[in-house]
C-alpha positions as CSV (number, residue, x, y, z in Angstrom):
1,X,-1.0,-7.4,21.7
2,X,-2.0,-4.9,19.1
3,X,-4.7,-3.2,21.6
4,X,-2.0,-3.0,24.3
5,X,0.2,-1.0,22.2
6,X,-2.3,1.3,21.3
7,X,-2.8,1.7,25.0
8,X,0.2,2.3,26.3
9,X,0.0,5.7,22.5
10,X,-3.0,6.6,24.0
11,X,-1.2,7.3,27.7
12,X,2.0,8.4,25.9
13,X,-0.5,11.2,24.4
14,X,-2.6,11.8,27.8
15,X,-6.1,10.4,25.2
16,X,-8.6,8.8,27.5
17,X,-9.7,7.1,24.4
18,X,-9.4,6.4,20.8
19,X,-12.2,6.4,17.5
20,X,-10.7,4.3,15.1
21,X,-12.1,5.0,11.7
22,X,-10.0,4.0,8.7
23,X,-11.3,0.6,7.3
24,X,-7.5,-0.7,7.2
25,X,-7.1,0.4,10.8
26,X,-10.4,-1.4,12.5
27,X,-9.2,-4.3,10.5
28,X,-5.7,-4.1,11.8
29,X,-7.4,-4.0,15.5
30,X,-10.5,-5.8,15.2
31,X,-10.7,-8.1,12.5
32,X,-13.5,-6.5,10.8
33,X,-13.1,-6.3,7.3
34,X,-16.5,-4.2,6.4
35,X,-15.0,-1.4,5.2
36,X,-16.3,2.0,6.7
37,X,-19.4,0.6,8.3
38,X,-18.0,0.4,12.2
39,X,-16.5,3.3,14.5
40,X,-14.2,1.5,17.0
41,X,-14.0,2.9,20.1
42,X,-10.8,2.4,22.2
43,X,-9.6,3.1,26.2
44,X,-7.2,1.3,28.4
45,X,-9.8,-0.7,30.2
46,X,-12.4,-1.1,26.9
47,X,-12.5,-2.2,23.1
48,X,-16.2,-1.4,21.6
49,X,-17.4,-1.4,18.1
50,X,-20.4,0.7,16.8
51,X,-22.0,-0.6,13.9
52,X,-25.2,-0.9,12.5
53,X,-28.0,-3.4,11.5
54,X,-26.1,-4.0,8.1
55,X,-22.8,-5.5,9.7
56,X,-24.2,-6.4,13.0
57,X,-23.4,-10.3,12.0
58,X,-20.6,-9.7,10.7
59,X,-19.0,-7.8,13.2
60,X,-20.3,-10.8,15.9
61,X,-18.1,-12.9,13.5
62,X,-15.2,-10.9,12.9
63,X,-14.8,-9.1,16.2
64,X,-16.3,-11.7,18.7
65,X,-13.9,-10.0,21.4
66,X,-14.8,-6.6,21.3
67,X,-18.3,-5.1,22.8
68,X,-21.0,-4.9,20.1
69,X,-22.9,-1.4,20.5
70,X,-25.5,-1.1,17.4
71,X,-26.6,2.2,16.3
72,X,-30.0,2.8,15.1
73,X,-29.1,5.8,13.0
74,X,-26.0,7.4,12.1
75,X,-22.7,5.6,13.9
76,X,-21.6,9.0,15.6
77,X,-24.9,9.4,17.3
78,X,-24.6,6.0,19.3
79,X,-21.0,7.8,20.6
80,X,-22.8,9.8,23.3
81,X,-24.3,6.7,25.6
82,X,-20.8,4.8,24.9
83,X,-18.5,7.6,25.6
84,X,-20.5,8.6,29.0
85,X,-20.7,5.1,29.9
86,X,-17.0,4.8,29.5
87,X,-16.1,8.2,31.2
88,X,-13.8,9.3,28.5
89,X,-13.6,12.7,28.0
90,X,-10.5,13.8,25.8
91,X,-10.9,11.7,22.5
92,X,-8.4,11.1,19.5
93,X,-9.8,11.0,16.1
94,X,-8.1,9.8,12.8
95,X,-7.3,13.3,11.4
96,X,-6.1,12.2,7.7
97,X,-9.0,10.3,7.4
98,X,-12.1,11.9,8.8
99,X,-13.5,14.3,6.4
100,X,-14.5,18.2,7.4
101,X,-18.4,17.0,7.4
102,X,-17.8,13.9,9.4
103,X,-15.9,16.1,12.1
104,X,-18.6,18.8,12.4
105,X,-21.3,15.7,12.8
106,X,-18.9,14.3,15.5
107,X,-18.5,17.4,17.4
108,X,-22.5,18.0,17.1
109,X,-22.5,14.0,18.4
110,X,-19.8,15.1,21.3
111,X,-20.6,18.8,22.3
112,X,-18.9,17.5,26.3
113,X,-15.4,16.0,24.8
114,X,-12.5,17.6,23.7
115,X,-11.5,15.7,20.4
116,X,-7.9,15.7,19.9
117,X,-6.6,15.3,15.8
118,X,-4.0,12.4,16.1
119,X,-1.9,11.6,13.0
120,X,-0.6,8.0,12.2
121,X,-1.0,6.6,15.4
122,X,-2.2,2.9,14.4
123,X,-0.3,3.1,11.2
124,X,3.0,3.5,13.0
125,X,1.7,0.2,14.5
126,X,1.2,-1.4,11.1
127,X,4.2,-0.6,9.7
128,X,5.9,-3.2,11.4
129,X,4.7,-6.6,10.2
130,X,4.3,-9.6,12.0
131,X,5.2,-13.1,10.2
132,X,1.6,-14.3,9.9
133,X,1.8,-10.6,8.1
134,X,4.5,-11.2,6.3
135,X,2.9,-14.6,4.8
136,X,-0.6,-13.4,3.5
137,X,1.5,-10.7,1.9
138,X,3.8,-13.5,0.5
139,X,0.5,-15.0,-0.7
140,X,-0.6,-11.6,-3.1
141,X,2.8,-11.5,-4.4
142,X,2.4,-14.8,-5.4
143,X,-0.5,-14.2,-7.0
144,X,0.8,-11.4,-8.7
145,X,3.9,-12.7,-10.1
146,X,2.0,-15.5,-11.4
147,X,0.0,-12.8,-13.6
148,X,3.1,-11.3,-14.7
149,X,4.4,-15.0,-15.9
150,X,0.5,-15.6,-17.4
151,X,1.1,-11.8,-19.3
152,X,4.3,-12.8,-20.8
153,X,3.3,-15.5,-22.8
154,X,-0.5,-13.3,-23.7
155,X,0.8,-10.0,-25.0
156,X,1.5,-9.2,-28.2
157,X,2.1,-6.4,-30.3
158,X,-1.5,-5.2,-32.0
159,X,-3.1,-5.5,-28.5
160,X,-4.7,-2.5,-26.6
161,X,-3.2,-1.4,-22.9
162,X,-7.3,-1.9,-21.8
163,X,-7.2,-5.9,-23.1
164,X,-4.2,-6.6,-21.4
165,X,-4.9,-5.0,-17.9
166,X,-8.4,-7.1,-18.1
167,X,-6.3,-9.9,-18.8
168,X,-4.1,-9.6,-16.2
169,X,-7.1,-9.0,-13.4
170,X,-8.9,-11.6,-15.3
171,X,-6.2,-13.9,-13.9
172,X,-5.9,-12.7,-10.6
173,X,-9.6,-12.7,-9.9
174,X,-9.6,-15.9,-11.5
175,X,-7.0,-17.3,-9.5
176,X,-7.7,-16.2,-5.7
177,X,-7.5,-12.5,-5.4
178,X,-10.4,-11.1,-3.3
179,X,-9.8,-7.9,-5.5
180,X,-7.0,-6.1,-7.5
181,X,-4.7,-3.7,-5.2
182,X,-5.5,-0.8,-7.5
183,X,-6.0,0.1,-11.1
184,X,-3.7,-2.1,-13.1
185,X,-1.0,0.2,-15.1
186,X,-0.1,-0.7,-18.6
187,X,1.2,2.2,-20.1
188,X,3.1,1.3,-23.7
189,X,5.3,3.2,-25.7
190,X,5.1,7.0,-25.1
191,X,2.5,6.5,-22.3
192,X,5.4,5.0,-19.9
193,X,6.4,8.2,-19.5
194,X,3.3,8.7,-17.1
195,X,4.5,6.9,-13.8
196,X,0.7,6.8,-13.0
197,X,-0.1,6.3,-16.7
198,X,-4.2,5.0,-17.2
199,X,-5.2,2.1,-19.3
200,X,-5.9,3.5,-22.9
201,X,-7.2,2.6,-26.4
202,X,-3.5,2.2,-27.6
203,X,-1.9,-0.3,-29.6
204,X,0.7,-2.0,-28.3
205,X,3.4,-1.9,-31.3
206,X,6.9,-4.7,-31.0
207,X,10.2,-2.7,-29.9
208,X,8.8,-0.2,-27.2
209,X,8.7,0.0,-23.7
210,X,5.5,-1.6,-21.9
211,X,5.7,-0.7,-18.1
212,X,2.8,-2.9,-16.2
213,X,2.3,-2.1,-12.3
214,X,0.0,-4.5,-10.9
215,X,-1.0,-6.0,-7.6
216,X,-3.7,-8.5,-5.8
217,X,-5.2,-8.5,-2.5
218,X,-5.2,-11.8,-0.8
219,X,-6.6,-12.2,2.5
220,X,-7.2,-8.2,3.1
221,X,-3.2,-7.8,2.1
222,X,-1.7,-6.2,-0.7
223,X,1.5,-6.9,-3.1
224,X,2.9,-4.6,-5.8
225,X,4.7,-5.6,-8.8
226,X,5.8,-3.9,-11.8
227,X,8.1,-4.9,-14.6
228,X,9.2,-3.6,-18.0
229,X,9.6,-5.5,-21.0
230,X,9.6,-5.1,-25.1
231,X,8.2,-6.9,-27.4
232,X,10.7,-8.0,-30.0
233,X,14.2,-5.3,-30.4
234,X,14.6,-2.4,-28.7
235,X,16.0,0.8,-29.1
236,X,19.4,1.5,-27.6
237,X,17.6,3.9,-25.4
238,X,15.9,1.0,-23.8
239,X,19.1,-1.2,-23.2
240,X,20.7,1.9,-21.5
241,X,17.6,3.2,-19.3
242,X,16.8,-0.6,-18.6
243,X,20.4,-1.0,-17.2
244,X,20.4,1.5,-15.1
245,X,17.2,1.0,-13.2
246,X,18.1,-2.6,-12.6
247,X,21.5,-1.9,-11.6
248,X,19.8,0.5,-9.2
249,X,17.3,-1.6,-7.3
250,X,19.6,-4.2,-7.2
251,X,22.1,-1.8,-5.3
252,X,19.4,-0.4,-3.2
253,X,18.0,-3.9,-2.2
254,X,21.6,-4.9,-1.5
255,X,22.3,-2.3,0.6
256,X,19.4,-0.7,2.7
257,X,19.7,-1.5,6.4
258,X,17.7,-1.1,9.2
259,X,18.6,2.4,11.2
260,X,18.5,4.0,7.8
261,X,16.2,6.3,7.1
262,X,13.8,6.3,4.3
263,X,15.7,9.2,2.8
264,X,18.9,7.5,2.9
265,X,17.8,4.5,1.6
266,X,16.4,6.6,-1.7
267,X,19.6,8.2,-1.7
268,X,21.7,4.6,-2.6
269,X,19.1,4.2,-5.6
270,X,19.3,7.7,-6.9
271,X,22.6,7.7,-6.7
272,X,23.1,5.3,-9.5
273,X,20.4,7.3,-12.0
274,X,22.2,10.7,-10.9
275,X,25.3,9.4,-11.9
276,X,23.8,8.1,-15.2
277,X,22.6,11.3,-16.5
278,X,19.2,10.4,-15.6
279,X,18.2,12.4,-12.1
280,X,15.4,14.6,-13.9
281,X,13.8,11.5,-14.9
282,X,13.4,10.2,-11.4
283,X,10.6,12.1,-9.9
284,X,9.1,9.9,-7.5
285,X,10.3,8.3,-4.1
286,X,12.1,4.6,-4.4
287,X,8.7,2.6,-2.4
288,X,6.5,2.7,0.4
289,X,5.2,0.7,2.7
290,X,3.0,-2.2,1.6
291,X,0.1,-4.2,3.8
292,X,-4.0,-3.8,4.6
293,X,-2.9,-0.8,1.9
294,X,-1.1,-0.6,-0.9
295,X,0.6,2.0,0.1
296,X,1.3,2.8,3.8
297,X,4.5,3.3,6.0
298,X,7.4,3.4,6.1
299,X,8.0,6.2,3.5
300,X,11.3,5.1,1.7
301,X,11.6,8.6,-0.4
302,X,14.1,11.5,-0.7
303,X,10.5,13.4,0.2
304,X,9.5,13.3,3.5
305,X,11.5,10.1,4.1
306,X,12.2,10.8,7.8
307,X,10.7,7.6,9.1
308,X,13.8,5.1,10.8
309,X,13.8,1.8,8.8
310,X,13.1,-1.2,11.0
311,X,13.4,-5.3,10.8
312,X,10.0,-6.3,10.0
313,X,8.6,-3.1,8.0
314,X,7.5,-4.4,4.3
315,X,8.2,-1.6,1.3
316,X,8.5,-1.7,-2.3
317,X,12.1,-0.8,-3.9
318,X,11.1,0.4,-7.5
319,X,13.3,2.9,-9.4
320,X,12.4,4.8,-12.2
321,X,13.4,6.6,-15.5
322,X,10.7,8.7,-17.5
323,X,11.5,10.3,-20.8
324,X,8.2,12.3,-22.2
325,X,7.7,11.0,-25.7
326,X,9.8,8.0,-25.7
327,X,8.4,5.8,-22.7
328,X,9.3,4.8,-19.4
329,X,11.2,2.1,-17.1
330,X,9.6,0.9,-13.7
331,X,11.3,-2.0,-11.9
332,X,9.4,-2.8,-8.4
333,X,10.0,-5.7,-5.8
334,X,8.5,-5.9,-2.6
335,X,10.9,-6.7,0.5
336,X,10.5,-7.2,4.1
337,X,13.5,-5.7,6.1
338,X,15.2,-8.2,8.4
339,X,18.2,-7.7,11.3
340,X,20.7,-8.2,8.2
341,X,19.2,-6.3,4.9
342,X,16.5,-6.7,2.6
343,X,14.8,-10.3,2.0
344,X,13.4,-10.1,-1.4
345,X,9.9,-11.1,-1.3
346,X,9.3,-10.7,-5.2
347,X,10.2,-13.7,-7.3
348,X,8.8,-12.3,-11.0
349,X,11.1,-12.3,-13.8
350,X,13.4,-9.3,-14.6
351,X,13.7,-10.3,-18.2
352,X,12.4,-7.4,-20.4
353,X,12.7,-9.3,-23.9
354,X,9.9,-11.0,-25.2
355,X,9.9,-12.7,-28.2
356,X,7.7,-12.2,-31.5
């Protein structure tokens, strides 16, 4: 099924064939879960995969139905035989993945095809999920709630950020993730302010923010989670920014639809922090697509948000406030859009207070 909507992109687009390069994508097409040790090579009548001696067995394994071509040196010097073979002349290549180098080596490798940049082709794919999709993802978000529950009940104030992201990939490793979907956040106090904010030597103190962004990859799929809490009392500040980004998401996951775009579905989250004084401090889109990456389409942003929102596409809803030198706010669900709205896929507790 996959294949034969590729096929029917790659007539669409007048390609004779298709080299698949992007780990996420051969998975998505193949199975093959090696990372960037295969070239896939697709046309409407064949499905081949290059590889060499390293991941010849596992590509048997993972890919038993596609054509096993092993290379004895460099992956794009086995394309010549296969691509005359074939009789494919006008070639797509994944353009936001393949790097300046690995073109010039593939147009060395392919003097006699014209090799055609394509953009997002198998991602558009991906960005509808089907159920067995939908559950693995269900399964890291799981995981990663559970983390967030163990984390609650770990922290406390005199702790650094670094011991309690180990702790928190600790569990997840500990408890079935095959890795961590990227580098945990934990940015207390003052260091919320950094949406992106790096696990550092600081002590966490009682009564500031402590924004955590974590996430688990189960089965090659992703989840994203973050959550806010304090430590003890807050600040007033805190009661008022927490408000708002909850009331917020909760709008926005109330409210987007498919036949929105991702712009307009932004726009129903930002509408509430606009209106609270706190536009400024909203600098990033409200989610993104989440599967084989942790972030992929749709693009559900006021930037480049164009993308039409459709039943089965999987995105995080996570507002923000950011206020250099106090701290930050981050609430972030993971839904999967269905004929009638959002179906929350996150269960994690929205309680920021923790007790000393």
């Amino acid at each position: 099924m996959r294949l034969n909507k590729l096929r029917e992109k790659l007539a669409a687009d007048g390609l004779d064939a298709m080299l698949v390069t992007r780990p996420q994508n051969m998975r998505y097409l193949s199975g093959f879960s090696g990372g960037d040790g295969a070239v896939l090579v697709v046309t409407q009548q064949a499905a081949v995969a290059v590889t060499g001696f390293i991941y010849r067995e596992q590509m048997q394994r993972e890919a038993p139905d596609w054509e096993l071509v092993e290379a004895k040196g460099r992956l794009f010097h086995a394309l010549p035989e296969v691509t005359a073979r074939l009789g494919v002349r006008r070639i797509g290549f994944e353009s936001t993945y393949l790097t300046v180098d690995q073109h010039h080596d593939l147009a060395e490798a392919l003097p006699d095809c014209q090799l055609v940049p394509v953009k997002g082709m198998v991602e558009e794919l991906r960005a509808v999920k089907s159920e067995e999709e939908i559950e693995a993802i269900t399964r890291a978000i799981v995981l990663a709630d559970s983390a967030f529950a163990h984390i609650v009940k770990f922290i406390r104030p005199g702790m650094k950020e670094r011991e309690v992201g180990w702790e928190l990939e600790k569990y997840m490793r500990s408890h079935g993730a095959d890795k961590v979907s990227f580098d945990i956040i934990v940015g207390s106090g003052p260091n919320g302010a950094m949406p992106h904010a790096t696990q550092s030597e600081r002590v966490i103190r009682a009564g500031e923010p402590i924004v955590m962004d974590l996430g688990a990859v189960v089965d090659g799929y992703c989840s994203d989670l973050t959550r806010t809490i304090v430590i003890g009392e807050p600040d007033d500040t805190f009661r008022t920014v927490y408000d708002t980004v909850l009331r917020a998401q909760v709008h926005a996951e109330a409210k987007i639809m498919p036949g929105m775009t991702g712009e307009e579905a932004d726009g129903i989250a930002r509408e509430i922090i606009v209106e609270a004084g706190y536009g400024e401090a909203f600098g990033h889109g409200l989610g993104h697509g989440v599967g084989l990456a942790v972030h992929e389409s749709p693009r559900v942003s006021y930037m480049q948000g164009e993308n039409v929102l459709q039943p089965g596409m999987v995105f995080t809803v996570e507002p923000g406030i950011y206020l250099p030198g106090w701290g930050g706010v981050r609430i972030e669900d993971i839904v999967v859009l269905r004929e009638d709205g959002c179906q929350v896929l996150t269960k994690a507790s929205k309680e920021p207070f923790v007790p000393l």
